[in-house]
C-alpha positions in Angstrom: -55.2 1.8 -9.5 -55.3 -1.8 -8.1 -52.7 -4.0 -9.7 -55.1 -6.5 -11.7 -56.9 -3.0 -13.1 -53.3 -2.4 -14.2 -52.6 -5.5 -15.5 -56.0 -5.2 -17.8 -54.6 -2.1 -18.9 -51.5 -3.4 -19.9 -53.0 -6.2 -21.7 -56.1 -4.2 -23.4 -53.9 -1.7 -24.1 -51.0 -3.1 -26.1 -53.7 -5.4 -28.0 -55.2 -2.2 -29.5 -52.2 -0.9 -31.5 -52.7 -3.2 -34.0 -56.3 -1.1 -35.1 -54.9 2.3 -37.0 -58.5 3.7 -37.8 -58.4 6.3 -35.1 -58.4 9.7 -35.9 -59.9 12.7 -33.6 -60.7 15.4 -36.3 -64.4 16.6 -37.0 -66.3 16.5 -34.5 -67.4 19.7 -32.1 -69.4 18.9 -29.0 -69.0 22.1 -26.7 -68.5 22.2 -23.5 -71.3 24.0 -21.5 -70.0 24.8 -18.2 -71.3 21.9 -16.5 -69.6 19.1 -17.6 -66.2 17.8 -18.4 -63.7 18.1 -21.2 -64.0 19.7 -24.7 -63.8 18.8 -28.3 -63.3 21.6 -31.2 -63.7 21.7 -34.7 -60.1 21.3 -35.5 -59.6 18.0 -33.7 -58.3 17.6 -30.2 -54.7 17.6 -28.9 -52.8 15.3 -29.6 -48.9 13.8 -28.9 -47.2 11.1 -30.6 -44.8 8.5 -29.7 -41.2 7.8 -31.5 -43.8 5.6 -34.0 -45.9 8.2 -35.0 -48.8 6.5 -32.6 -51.7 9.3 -31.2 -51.4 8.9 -27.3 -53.7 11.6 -26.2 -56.7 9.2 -26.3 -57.2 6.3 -23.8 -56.4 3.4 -26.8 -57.8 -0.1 -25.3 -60.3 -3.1 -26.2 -63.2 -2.8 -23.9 -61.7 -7.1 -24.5 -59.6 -8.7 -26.2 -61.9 -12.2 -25.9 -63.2 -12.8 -29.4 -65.5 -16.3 -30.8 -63.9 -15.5 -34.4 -61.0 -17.4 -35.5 -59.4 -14.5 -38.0 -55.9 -15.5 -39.7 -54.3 -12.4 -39.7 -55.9 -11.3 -35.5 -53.7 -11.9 -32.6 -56.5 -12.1 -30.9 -58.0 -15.0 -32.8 -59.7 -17.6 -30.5 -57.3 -20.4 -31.2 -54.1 -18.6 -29.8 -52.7 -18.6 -26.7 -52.6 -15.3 -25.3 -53.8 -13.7 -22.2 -56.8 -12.2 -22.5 -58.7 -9.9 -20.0 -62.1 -7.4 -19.6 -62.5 -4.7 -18.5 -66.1 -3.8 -16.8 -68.4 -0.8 -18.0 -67.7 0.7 -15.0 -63.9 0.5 -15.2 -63.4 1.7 -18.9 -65.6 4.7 -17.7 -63.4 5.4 -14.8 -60.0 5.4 -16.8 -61.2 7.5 -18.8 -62.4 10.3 -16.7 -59.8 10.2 -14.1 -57.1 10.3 -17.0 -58.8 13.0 -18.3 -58.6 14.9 -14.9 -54.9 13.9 -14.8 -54.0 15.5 -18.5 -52.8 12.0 -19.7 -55.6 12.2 -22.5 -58.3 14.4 -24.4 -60.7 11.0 -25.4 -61.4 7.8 -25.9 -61.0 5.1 -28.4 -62.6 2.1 -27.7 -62.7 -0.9 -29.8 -63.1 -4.7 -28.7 -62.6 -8.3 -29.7 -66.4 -10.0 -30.2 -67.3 -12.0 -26.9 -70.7 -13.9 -26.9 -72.3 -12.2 -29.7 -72.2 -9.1 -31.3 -75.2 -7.7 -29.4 -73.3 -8.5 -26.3 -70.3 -6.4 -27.2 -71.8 -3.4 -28.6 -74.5 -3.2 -26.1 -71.5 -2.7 -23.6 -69.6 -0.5 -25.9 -72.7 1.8 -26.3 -73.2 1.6 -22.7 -69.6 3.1 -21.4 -70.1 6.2 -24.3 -73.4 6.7 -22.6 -72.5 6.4 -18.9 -69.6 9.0 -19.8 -71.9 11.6 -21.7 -75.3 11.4 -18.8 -73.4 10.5 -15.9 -70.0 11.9 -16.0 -71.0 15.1 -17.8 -68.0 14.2 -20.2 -67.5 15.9 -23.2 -64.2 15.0 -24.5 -63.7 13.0 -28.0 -65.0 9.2 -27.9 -64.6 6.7 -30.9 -66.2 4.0 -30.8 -66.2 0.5 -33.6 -69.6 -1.1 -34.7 -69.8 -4.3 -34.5 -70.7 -6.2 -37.5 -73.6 -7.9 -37.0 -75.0 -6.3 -33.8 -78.6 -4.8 -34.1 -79.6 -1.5 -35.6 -80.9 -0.3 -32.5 -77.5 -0.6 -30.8 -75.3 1.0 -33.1 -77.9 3.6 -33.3 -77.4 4.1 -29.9 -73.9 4.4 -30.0 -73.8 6.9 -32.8 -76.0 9.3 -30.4 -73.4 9.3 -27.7 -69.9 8.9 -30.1 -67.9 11.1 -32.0 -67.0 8.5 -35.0 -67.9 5.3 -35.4 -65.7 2.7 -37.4 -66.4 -0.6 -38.7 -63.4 -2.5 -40.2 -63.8 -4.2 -43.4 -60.1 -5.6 -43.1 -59.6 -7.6 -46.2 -60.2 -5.9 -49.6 -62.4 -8.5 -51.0 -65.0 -10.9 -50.2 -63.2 -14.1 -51.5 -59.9 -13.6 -49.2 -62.3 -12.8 -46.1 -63.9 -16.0 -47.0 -60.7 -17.6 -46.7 -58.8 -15.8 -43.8 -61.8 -15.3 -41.3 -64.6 -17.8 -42.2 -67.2 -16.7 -39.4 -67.3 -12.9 -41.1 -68.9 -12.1 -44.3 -69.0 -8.3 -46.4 -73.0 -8.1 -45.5 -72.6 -8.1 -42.1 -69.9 -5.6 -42.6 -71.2 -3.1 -45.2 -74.9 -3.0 -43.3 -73.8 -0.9 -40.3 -71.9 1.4 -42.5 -74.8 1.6 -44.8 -77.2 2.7 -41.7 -74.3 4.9 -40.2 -74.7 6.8 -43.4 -78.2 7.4 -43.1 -78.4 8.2 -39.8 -75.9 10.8 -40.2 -78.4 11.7 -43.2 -81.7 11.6 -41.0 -79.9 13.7 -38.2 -78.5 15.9 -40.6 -82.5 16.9 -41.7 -83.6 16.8 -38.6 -81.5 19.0 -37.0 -82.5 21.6 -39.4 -85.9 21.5 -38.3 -85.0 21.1 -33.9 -81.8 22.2 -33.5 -82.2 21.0 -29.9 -81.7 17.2 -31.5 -78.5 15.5 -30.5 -76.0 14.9 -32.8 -75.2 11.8 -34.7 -71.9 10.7 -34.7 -70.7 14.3 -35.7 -66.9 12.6 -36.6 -68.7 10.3 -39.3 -67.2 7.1 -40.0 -64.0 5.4 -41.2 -62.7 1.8 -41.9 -59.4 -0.2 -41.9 -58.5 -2.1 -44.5 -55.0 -4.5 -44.2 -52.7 -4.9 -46.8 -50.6 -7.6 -47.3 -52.3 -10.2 -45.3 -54.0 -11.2 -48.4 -52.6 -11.3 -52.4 -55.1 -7.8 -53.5 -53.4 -5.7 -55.8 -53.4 -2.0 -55.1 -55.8 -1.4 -57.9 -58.5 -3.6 -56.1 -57.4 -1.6 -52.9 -57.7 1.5 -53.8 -61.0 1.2 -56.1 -62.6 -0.2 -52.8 -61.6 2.9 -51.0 -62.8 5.2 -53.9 -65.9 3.2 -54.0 -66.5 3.7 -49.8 -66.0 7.1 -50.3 -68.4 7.9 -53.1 -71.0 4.8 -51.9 -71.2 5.3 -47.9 -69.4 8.5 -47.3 -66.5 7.6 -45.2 -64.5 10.2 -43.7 -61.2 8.0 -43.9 -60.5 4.5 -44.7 -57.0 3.6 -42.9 -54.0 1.2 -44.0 -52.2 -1.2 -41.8 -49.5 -2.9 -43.4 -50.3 -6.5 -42.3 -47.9 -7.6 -39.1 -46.9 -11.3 -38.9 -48.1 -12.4 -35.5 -49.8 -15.8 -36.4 -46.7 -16.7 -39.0 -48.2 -20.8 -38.4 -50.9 -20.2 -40.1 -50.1 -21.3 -43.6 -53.1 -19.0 -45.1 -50.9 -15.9 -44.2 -47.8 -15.2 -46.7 -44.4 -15.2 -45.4 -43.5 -12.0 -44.3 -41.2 -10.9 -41.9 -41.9 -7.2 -41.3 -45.1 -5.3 -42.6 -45.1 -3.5 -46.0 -44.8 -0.4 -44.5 -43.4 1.2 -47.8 -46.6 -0.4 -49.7 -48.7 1.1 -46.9 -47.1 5.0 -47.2 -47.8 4.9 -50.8 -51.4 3.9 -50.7 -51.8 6.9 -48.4 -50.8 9.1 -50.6 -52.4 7.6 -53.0 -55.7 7.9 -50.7 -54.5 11.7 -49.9 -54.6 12.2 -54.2 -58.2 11.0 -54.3 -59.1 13.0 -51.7 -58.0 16.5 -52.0 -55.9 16.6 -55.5 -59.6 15.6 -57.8 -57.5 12.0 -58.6 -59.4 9.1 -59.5 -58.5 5.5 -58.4 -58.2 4.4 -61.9 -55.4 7.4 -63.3 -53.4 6.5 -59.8 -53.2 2.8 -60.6 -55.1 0.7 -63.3 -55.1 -2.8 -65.5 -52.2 -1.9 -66.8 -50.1 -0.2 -63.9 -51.7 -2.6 -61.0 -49.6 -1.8 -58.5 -47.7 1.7 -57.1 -44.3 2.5 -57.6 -42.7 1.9 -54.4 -39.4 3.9 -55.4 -41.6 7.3 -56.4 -45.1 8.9 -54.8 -48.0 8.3 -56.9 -48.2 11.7 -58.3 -44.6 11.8 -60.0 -45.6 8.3 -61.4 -48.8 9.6 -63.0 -46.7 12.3 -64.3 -44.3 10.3 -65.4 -47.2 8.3 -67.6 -48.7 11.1 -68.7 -46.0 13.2 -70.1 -48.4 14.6 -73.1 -50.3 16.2 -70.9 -47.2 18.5 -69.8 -45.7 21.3 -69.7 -48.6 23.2 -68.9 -48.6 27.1 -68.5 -48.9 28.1 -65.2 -50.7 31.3 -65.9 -53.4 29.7 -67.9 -53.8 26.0 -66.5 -57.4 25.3 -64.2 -56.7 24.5 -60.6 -57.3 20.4 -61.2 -54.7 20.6 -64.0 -52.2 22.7 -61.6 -52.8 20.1 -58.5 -51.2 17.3 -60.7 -48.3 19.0 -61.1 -45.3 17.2 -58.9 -43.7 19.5 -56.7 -47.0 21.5 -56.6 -49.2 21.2 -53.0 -52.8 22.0 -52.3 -52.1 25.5 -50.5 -49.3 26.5 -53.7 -51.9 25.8 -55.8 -54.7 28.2 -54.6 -52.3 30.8 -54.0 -51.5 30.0 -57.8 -55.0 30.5 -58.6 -55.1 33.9 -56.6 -51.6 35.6 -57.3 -52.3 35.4 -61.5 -54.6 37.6 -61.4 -52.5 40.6 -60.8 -49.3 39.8 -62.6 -48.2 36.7 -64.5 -46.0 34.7 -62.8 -42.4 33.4 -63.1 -40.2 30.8 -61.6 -38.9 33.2 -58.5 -42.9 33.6 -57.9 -43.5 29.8 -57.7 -40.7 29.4 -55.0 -41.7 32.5 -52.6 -45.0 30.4 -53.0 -43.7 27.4 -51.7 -43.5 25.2 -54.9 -40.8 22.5 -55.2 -39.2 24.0 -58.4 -36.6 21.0 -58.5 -39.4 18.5 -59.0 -41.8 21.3 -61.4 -39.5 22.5 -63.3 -40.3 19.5 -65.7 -44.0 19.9 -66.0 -44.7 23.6 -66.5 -43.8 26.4 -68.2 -44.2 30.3 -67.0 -43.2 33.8 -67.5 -39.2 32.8 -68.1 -39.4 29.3 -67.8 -39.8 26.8 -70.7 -39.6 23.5 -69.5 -36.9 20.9 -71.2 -39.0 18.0 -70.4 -40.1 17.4 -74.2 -36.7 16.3 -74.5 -36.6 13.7 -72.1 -37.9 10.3 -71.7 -39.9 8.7 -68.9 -37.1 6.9 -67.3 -34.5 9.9 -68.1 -36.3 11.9 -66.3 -37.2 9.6 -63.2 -33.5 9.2 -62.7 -32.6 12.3 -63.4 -35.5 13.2 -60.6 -34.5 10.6 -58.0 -30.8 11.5 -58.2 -31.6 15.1 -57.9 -33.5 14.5 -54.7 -30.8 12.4 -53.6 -28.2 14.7 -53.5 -30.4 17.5 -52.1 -31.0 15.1 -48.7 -34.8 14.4 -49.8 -35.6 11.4 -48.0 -34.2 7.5 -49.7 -37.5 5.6 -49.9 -36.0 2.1 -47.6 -37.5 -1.4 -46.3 -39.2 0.9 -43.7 -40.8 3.7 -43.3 -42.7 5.5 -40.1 -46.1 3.7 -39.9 -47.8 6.7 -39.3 -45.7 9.2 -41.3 -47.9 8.9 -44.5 -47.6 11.4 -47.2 -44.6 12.9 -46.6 -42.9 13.5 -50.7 -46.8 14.0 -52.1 -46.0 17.7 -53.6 
């Protein structure tokens, strides 16, 4: 490696870290014998740093050039920072002789918008499709869509990539408007929209030739920052419920906003990222998607922000304390799921292990249910749960004490960025 290809790394490389939307996980392109690397059903390989950063895929811009003038970017136009490119040629090349060297298992490649946006993505598409015809590769590749490049283009580049992503960044329209001035929701939510039907299309039309490549098999996520811009986590996470439902994402990522452009008068005053903000609304995100919550019970008019000091699901418990005790022999799945202290897997094996006997509290625990945090919200075979005769806020202290003592983890000023949902059952 000559010392200005290392230099571009260097540079490329550390101006990528600020994009969290990468995520490996479901796509499978086999390997047939004849080509290089592998990706499985399960996701590939992956190691983290001390920051809970994925390392196993080659993380660069294909540039960190850009004609937009964003608030919150430290790659906005009007800064003075070094930039750099990399060629098509040389973004292939790192990538399969890293591969060949066990540093990583993919490729996510993202990039500031030089020229135009047809410019960018036509090189974008190009270095997924030199790595797939030329190089034989078959290892993960993520690519983003540029917002406002052509159809054509991002069709392209959803033949040869895993998962796309296009970044919607601020939660609404207004605070785009103000923060980055040359980009506007249409141009965003377009390519989305067609990444949704192509998946669609290619989903139908691989039923009738199954010989029909594969469109971006990994689906799609987002980004959206918090913090950078005054949304309350109501608007934020009824944006996310809506991407879901409307264009089928497969993830829509957080990134507590960092203050790199703290001049910039638009931008509040912040001297570390809301990181504590940014855990909760992944839980929050983790609710919706696998615990049947909607956006609207997590947070609402009334309640428009998340309790930073509890996870979301002990809060809705904790506003919802007519809907408890339930019986844990009788209660449906849904109803068991929104029980604190209770997890996805505890649940089904719930569901399963009633059947044959009823259950009691020594049950729950060889199940793997937090009985210090359920106790409260569910009776069984012995237990009858004394939460009637507390209040709300008697029983949150007497919850956050408990956990306390027993070494659960003190919610602080930070938390690992990437270390999400770690209190959800």
């Amino acid at each position: 490696m000559t010392d200005q290809l290392l230099e571009k790394l260097n540079i490329l490389g550390a101006a990528a870290k600020y994009d969290v939307s990468c995520s490996s996980s479901g796509s499978s392109r086999a390997n047939n014998g004849q080509g290089v690397g592998n990706t499985v059903s399960a996701g590939i390989c992956h190691s983290f740093t001390e920051d809970g950063r994925c390392i196993s895929l080659l993380k660069i811009l294909l540039t960190n050039n850009c004609i937009y003038d964003c608030a919150y970017c430290i790659n906005r136009k009007s800064n003075d920072t070094k930039r750099a490119t990399f060629s098509v040629s040389e973004v292939v090349d790192l990538t399969i002789n890293f591969y060949r060297r066990n540093y990583i298992e993919g490729l996510f490649l993202s990039s500031g918008v030089v020229r135009n946006p047809d410019y960018t993505m036509e090189r974008l598409a190009a270095i997924a499709r030199d790595l797939r015809l030329i190089h034989k590769f078959n290892g993960y590749i993520h690519l983003k869509a540029i917002p406002g490049a052509s159809k054509e283009l991002i069709h392209e580049a959803g033949i040869y990539a895993d998962r796309l992503s296009v970044n919607i960044e601020i939660p609404t329209e207004a605070n785009l408007k103000l923060l980055a001035p040359d980009k506007n929701y249409d141009d965003t939510l377009r390519p989305m929209l067609q990444i949704k039907n192509n998946i669609i299309e290619n989903i139908e039309e691989r039923k009738i030739f199954r010989s029909a490549p594969r469109f971006a098999p990994g689906g799609q996520s987002t980004q959206l920052i918090i913090g950078a811009s005054p949304e309350n986590d109501h608007q934020i996470l009824s944006l996310a419920s809506g991407l879901y439902a409307d264009q089928k994402l497969k993830r829509v990522y957080f990134s507590g906003y960092m203050p790199v452009n703290d001049y910039d008068k638009r931008l509040p005053a912040l001297k570390e990222p809301p990181l504590v903000r940014e855990n909760r609304l992944y839980q929050s995100d983790w609710l919706m998607r696998f615990y049947f919550f909607k956006a609207d019970e997590i947070v609402n008019e009334k309640y428009p922000n998340l309790d930073l000091t509890i996870d979301p699901k002990l809060s809705y418990a904790l506003r919802n304390l007519h809907l408890y005790p339930i019986d844990i022999n009788k209660a449906d799945y849904e109803m068991i799921l929104r029980v604190p202290g209770i997890g996805v897997q505890s649940a089904k094996m719930i569901v399963m292990a009633r059947r044959h006997c009823k259950l009691n509290s020594e049950n729950l625990k060889k199940i793997g249910v937090v009985m210090k945090r359920a106790k409260y919200f569910i009776t069984c075979n012995e237990l009858m749960a004394p939460q009637k005769d507390y209040q709300a806020e008697t029983l949150r202290f007497k919850l956050l004490n408990g956990e306390t003592k027993t070494g659960r983890r003190k919610i602080s000023n930070q938390l690992d960025l990437f270390n999400p949902m770690p209190l959800l059952p």
